[in-house]
N, C-alpha and C positions, 0 to 999 in steps of 0.2 A: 452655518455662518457663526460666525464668533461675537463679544464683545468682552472688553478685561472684567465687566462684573461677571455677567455669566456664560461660561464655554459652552458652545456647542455642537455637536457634528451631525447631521441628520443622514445616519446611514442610507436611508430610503434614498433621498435626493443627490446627496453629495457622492461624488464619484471615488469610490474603493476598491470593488473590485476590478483585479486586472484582467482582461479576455482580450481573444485573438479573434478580429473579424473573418468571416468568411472569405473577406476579400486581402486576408493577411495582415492588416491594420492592427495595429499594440494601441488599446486605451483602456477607461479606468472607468468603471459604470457605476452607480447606483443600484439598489435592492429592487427599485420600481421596473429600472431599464433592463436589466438583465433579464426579467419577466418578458417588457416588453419587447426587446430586440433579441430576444434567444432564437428566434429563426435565423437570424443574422449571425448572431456570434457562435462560433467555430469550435470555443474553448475557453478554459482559465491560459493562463499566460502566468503562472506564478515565480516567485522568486526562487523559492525552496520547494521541494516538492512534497514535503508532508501539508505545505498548507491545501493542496489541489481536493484532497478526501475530507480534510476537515470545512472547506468551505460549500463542496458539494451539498453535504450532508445535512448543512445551514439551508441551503437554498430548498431542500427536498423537506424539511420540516415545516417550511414555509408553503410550500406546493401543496403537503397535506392539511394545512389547519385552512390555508387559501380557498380550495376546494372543495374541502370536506370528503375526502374521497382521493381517488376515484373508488368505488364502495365494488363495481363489477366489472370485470372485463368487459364487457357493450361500452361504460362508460369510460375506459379505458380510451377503447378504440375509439370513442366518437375525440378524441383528445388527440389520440395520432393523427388521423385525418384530417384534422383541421390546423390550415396553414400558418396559424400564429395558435398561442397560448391565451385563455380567455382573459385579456389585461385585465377591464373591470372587474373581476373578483381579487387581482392580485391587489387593486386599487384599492376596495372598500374597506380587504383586510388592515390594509395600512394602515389607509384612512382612522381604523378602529384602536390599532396600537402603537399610533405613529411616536407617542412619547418614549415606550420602550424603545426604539431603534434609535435613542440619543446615543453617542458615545459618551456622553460626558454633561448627562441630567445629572443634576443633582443629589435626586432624590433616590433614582433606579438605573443607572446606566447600565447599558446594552452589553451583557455579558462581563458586569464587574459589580461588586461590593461597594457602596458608597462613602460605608463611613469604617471603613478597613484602617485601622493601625498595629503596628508590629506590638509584640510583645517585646521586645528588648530596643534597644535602642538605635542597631547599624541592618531594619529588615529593610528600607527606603532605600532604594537602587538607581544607581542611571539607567535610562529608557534601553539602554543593550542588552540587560538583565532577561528582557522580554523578546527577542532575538533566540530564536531556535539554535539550543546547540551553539552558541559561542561560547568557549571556550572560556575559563576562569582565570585569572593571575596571569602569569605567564606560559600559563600552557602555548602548542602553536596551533593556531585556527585547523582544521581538518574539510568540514563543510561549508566554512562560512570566514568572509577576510575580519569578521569583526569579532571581536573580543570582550569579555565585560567589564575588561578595564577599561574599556574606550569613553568618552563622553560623547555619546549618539545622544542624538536627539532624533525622534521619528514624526516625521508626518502623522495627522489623524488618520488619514488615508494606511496609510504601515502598518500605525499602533494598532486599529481593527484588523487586520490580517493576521496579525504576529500574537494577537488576545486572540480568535477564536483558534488559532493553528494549538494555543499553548494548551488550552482546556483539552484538549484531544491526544497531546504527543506528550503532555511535562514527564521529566524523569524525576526521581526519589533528592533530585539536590533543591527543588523546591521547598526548602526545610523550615525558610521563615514561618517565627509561631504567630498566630494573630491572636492582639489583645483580646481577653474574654472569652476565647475558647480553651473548653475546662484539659482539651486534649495537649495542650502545651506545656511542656516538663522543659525548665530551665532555656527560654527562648524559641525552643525547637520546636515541631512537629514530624511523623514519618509518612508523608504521601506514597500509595500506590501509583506506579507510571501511567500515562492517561490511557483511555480503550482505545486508540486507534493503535497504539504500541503493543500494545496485547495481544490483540486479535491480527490474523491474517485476512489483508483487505482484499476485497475485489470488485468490481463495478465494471457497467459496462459502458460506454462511451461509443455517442451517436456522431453521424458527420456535424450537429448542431449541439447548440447548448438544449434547445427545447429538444432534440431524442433523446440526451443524454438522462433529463429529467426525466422523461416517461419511461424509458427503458430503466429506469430506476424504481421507480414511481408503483409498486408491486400492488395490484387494488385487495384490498382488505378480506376477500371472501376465496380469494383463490387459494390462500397460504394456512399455514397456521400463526403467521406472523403477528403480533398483538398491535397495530397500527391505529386500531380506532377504538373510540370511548371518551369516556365524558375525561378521565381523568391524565388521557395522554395528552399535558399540557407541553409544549417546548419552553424554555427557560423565560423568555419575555410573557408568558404567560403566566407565570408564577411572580409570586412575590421575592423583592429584590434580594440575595443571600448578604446573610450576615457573618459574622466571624467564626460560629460555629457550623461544624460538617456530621455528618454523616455516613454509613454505611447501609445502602438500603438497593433494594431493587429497582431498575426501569419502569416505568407505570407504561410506556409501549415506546416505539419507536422515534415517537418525536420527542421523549423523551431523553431516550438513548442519543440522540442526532446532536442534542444541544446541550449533553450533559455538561454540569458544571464541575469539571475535573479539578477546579483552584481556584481559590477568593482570590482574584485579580483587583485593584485599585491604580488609573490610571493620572498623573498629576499634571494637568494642562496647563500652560502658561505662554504669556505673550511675549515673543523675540522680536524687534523690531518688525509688530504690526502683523507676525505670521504665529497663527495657532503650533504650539507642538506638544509634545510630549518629551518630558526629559528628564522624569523622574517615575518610576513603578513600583508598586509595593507586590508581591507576588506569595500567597499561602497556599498551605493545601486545600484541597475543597473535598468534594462529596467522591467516594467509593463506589463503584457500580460494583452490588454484590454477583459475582462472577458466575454463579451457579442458577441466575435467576436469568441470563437474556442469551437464551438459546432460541427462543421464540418472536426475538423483541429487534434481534440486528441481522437484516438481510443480507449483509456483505461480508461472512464469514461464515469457512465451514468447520465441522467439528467433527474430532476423532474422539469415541467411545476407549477411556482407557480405567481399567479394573486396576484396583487399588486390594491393599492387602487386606484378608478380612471380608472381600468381597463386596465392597463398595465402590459405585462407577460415577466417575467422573469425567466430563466433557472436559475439552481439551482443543483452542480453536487450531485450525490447520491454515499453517504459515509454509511457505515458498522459503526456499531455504535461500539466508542473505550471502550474495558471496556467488552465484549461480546464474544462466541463463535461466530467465520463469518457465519455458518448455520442457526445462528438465526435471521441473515437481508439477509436474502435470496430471500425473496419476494423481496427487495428494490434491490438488487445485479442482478438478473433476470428481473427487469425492468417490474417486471408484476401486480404493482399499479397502479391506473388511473393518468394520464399524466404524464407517464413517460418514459423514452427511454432508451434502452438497450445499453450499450457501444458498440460499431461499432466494436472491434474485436473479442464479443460473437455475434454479430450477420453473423459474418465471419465464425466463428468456428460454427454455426450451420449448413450452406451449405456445408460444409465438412467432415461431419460425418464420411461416408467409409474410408477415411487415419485414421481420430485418432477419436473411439469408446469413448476410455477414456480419461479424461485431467486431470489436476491438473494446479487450480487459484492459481493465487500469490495474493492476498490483503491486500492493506495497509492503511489504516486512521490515520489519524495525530490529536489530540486533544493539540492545545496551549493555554498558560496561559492567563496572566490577559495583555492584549492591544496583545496579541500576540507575546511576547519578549521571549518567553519558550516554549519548547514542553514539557508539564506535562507527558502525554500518548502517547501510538503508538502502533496501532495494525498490525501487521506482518505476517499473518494467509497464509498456502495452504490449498485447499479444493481441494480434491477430486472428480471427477462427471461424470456420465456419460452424452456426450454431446448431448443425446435425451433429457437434460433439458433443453436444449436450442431450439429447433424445435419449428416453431410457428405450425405447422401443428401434429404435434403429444403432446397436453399437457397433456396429463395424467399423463407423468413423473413427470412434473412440478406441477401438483395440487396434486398429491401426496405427493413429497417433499416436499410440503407448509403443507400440511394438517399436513403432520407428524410433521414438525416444530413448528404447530400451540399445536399439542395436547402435547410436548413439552413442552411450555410455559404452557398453562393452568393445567397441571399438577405440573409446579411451583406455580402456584399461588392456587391450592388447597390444597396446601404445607403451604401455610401464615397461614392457619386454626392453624394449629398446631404450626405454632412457635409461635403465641398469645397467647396459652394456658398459659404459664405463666403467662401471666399479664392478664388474663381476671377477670372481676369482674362485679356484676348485680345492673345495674343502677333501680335503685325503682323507679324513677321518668317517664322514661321512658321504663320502664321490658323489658327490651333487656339486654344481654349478650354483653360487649362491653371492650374496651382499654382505660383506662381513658386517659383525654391528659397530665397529667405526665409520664407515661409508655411509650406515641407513640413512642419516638427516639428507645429507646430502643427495641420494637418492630419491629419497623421496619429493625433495624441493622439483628434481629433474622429471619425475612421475606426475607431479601435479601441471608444472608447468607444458607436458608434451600432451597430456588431453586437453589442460585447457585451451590449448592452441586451435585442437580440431572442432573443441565446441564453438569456437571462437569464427570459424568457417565452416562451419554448417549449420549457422545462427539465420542467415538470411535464407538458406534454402528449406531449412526446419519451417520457418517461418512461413514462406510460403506454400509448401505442404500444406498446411492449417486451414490456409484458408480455401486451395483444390480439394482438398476435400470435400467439400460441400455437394458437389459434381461425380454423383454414384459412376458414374461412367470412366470417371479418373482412378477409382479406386482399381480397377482393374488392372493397370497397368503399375498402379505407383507401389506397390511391393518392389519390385525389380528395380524401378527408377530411382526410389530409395535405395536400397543396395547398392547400387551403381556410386552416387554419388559418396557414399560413406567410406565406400573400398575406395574408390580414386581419392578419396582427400585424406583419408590415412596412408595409403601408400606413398603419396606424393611426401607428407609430413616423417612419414619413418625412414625415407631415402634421405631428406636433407638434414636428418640426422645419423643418419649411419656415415652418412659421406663426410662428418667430420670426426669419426674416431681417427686415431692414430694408429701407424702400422703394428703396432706392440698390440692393439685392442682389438685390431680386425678379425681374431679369430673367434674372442666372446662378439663381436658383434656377430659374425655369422651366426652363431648359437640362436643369439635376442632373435633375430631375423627369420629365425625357425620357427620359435615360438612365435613371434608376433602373428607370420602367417596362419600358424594352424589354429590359435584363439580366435583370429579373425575369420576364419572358414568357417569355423563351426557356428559362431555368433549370426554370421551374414545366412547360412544354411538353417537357422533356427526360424530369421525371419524371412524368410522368401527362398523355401527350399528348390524350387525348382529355376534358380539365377542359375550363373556360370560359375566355377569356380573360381575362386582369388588367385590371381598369379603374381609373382614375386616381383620384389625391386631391379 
């Protein structure tokens, strides 16, 4: 509730976040309610989709310090089995820091700086400034219709979604210097892009908000995860940040969950009798030392890469932007040489008998030039059954690959044929080739003719994943993979040979050669005992 002396938004009570009822219903809940109606609600419902992991990540920091735990797997279970989430503890916690969860206390606001001012004199922004990725000047919008030359004004309800989404995703243009911090050289400062940008995300998601939570929810003695101790505070549990930052390590995961990535300063004022926000002050904040939370953040994994000199360095593993997520599925399963599996797929494997089936949240962040833009953003669920994840049963898992693999190489015996155009016979060297004025061109025709077939066999990859789970299905599904791979590249290499022109038809027969015999041997690799491929 508001009044013109003092603003105020009581996260706990007042309705922010947005979730999707079980019964399909779009509404806006409270910190309290989303506890208690998580058996109910379905899901986030978010605007953008980086806010869905940065808000998760809020709710799970709260589930741990709410808790205190769960400290074992027993206590774990006694938690899935039971049909609602235990309110009263979500309640007492509240009860306990109910001032922190103000948006707009005075003294500590909920994820901002209180008494934040720029070092120069144009760092005060309209509330768009705070708006993920809108675009600057006249750039034209990409993700989003709004822009930061707009005069937005946001809801409280927004302004908390769009604050915790920015402490997790800011890019390096959050450059405003804040007054009194000794790290600002002539206005400015250089923030690191926030860790959810960093790191390659992953999570797994229940038919509810309340499995979503548990199945998150990693208990403290299974992992080597750092989740508990006196000093893994989440950020309302600490004293409120000031202008100056830091570079320091995670003290554990609910640390990590609620890092304060930017001194944010939110400017509340009354428009005809309606609270808003319509001015933001936005700095850099604190550094998570990157070489310190390999132990600390469940939702990424990490590849082992040797440096010169012989010094190693982790390195998180991202899904590459720009891709169906099936298709970095090896790197997402952690099953390349030196590399490690996110700690809450290695969680969700010991628990198979609760949940058979899951569905991944995955997200990758691709930014621009110094890192001041997010050009891309991959947002993906997958589907799977969670015997891909079993170190002790991989047949699931070398199947899935294998199918991935034959996949891909069926794209690229697809290139045969988008060349056909431009091929022409080099005399000097009597090979059938792409001269290098053609290449660009070729290649646009190469990318475009696999991504077609990933693009059609996105739904049947998909569900593959999740028959797997069904030892009995493996049997057959080598062949029945093959099957569909050959038939929808063939069907794709036809409607494209069927429109060369009579001058091309004889390099097309050529392409049509090759395409076959790449695709025989590809399909013969995975499932040698199919049929052979027969032509268009």
């Amino acid at each position: 509730m508001t009044s013109a002396e003092s603003p105020s938004f009581d996260l706990i009570t007042e309705p922010w976040l947005p979730v999707r009822m079980r019964d399909g219903r779009t509404r806006e809940v409270g910190l309290h309610d989303a506890f208690a109606l998580a058996h109910d609600i379905a899901g986030f419902d978010v605007e953008f989709p980086t806010q869905e992991p940065a808000l998760l990540r809020l709710l799970l920091a709260i589930c741990y310090r709410a808790l205190e735990g769960p400290e074992n797997r027993d206590e774990w279970e006694g938690l899935w089995a039971s049909p609602t989430l235990p309110v009263e503890r979500f309640s007492r916690y509240f009860a306990r820091w109910r001032e922190r969860f103000d948006l707009f206390h005075p003294a500590a606001p909920f994820f901002g700086s209180p008494h934040l001012e720029p070092a120069g004199k144009d760092g005060i922004r309209p509330a768009s400034w705070l708006v993920a990725h809108a675009p600057a000047d006249n750039s034209i919008p990409v993700f989003t219709p709004i822009t930061r030359a707009m005069a937005l004004v946001l809801r409280p309800s927004e302004a908390a979604r769009w604050l915790v989404e920015r402490h997790a995703w800011g890019t390096t243009a959050d450059r405003t210097g804040a007054k009194d911090n000794p790290q600002v050289k002539n206005g400015r400062d250089t923030p690191r892009i926030g860790h959810l940008g960093w790191i390659g995300f992953v999570a797994p998601l229940g038919r509810t908000l309340k499995e979503t939570l548990l199945l998150n929810l990693v208990p403290w003695c299974t992992t080597t995860l750092v989740t508990s101790g006196p000093d893994d505070l989440p950020a309302w549990e600490r004293p409120p940040t000031g202008p100056t930052r830091e570079m320091r390590p995670p003290d554990g995961t609910c640390d990590l969950f609620t890092w304060q990535g930017r001194r944010i300063r939110l400017y509340p004022e009354d428009r005809d009798g309606e609270l808003v926000v319509a001015r933001v002050l936005i700095c850099a904040g604190d550094d998570v030392l990157q070489e310190a939370i390999r132990n600390a953040d469940p939702h990424t994994g990490w590849r082992l890469r040797k440096q010169p000199g012989g010094t190693i360095q982790y390195m998180p593993i991202k899904v590459h932007v720009g891709q169906q997520v099936w298709r970095g599925l090896a790197s997402l399963l952690a099953l390349e040489p030196d590399s490690t599996r996110a700690g809450v797929l290695s969680w969700l494997a010991t628990i198979e008998e609760h949940v058979p089936t899951l569905s991944l949240l995955v997200t990758s962040a691709k930014y621009g030039d110094q890192a001041a833009t997010l050009d891309d953003f991959l947002g993906d669920r997958l589907d799977a059954a969670v015997s891909l994840l079993r170190r002790d049963d991989p047949e699931a898992a070398a199947l899935a690959l294998g199918a991935a693999s034959l996949a891909v190489e069926a794209g690229r015996a697809l290139w045969n044929v988008a060349n056909a155009p431009f091929l022409t016979y080099d005399q000097q060297h009597g090979r059938y080739e792409v001269p290098d004025g053609a290449q660009g061109q070729a290649r646009a025709g190469r990318d475009a003719i696999a991504e077609e077939l990933y693009s059609e066999l996105d739904a049947p990859f998909r569900k593959l994943l999740v028959d797997l789970g069904t030892p009995q299905y493996r049997l057959e599904a080598r062949v029945g993979w093959a099957e569909v791979v050959t038939r929808t590249a063939l069907r794709i290499a036809r409607r494209s040979l069927e429109r060369l022109s009579a001058s091309e038809a004889f390099f097309g027969a050529m392409a049509e050669g090759w395409f076959l015999g790449n695709l025989s041997r590809a399909r013969a690799d995975f499932a040698p005992f199919s049929t052979n491929v027969e032509g268009t």
